[in-house]
C-alpha positions, 0 to 999 in steps of 0.5 A: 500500500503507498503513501503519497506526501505532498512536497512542493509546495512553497512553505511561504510561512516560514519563509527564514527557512524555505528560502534555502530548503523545501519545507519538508527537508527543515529538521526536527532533531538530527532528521527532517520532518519528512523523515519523522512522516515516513518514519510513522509509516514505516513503524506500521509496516507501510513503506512504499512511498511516492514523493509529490516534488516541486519547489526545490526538489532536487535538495530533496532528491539529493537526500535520499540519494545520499540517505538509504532508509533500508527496506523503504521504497521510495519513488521521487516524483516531480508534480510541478513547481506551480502546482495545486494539492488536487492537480498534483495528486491528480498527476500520480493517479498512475502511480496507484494500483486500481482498485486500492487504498492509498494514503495521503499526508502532507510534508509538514504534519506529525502526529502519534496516529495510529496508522493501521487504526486509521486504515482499517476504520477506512475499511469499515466504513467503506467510503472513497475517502477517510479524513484524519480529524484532530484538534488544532494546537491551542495557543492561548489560554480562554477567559470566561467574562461576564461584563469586565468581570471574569468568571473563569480562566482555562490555560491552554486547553487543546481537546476542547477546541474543535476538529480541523482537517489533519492531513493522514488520508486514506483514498480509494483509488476512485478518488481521481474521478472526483478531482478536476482537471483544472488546477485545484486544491486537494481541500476545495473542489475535491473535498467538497465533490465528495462530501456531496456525495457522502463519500468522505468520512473522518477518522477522529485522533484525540493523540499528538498533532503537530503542523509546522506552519511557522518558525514557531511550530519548529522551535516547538517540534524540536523542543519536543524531540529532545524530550523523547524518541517518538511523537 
């Protein structure tokens, strides 16, 4: 079964670093995050992966060039500079055995998700698509007021904000079929197609998540992995 992770995107973000390497390549530790993502992977038995490249590919292609990860399969494709989520995992559609499951995940995200867990609940529900669902990081803490008055103070508490779209797909490979061929995001068009026709549901994580979006994220990630050898 293989994992696609979209690489080409520009990071603009976090920019004091994208300038130099692709978002993915940025480290977390000794390893970039990307490695951390496939890492999550591999730990549930799943290691065939096609990497969606664009912005400075070849820093990435030089990595594992250089870097073997024994027993992965990787396949580095290059989906366009310029290109949009959807229309970049619309050019891999020939990289997907029909009548599969694949997964999908983004190069910037790491998380402590259970990966065969997310798989088999795909299978259960029988559905073209299966979204990660996770509560997104809370920055600060929540004041209660009544008037000028406070009625109640919560530090940062993340499990009771709401849900937000984690990246960790899970596709069928029909999902094509529901992306246009124009350029498109993977979060709009498609999305929306198959939430239309019921076709998508989503797999709630109440564990660790983590997006790297901001140079923030990253003092954060790396601040974390010196506490510990897994997410």
């Amino acid at each position: 079964m293989k994992t696609i992770i979209l690489c080409g995107g520009y990071g603009t973000r976090i920019s004091e670093e994208s300038k130099k390497i692709p978002k993915p390549m940025i480290k977390i530790g000794k390893f970039p995050i990307l490695v951390h993502i496939m890492s999550l992977y591999a730990n549930y038995g799943y290691k065939n992966f096609v990497l969606a490249l664009g912005y400075k590919k070849k820093i990435i292609q030089k990595y594992f060039e250089k870097n073997k990860f024994k027993e992965w399969e990787i396949e580095m494709v290059d989906t366009g500079t310029n290109t949009l989520t959807g229309t970049r995992l619309l050019k891999l559609k020939n990289y997907i055995v029909p009548n599969t499951d694949f997964f999908l995940t983004y190069g910037d995200g790491v998380s402590n998700l259970n990966i065969k867990k997310l798989h088999y609940f795909h299978k259960k529900n029988n559905k073209t698509a299966t979204v990660t669902a996770v509560h997104p990081p809370a920055r600060f803490g929540e004041m209660f007021l009544s008037g000028n008055r406070v009625q109640n103070f919560e530090e940062k508490n993340q499990i009771n904000t709401g849900w937000i779209n984690g990246g960790f797909f899970v596709f069928k490979s029909n999902v094509f079929n529901f992306i246009p061929k124009k350029q498109c995001m993977l979060e709009r068009d498609p999305i929306r197609n198959l939430v239309k026709k019921k076709e998508l549901v989503a797999y709630k994580h109440n564990g660790f998540w983590q997006c790297m979006d901001t140079q923030r994220d990253k003092t954060f990630l790396n601040k974390i992995w010196k506490k510990r050898t897994k997410w």
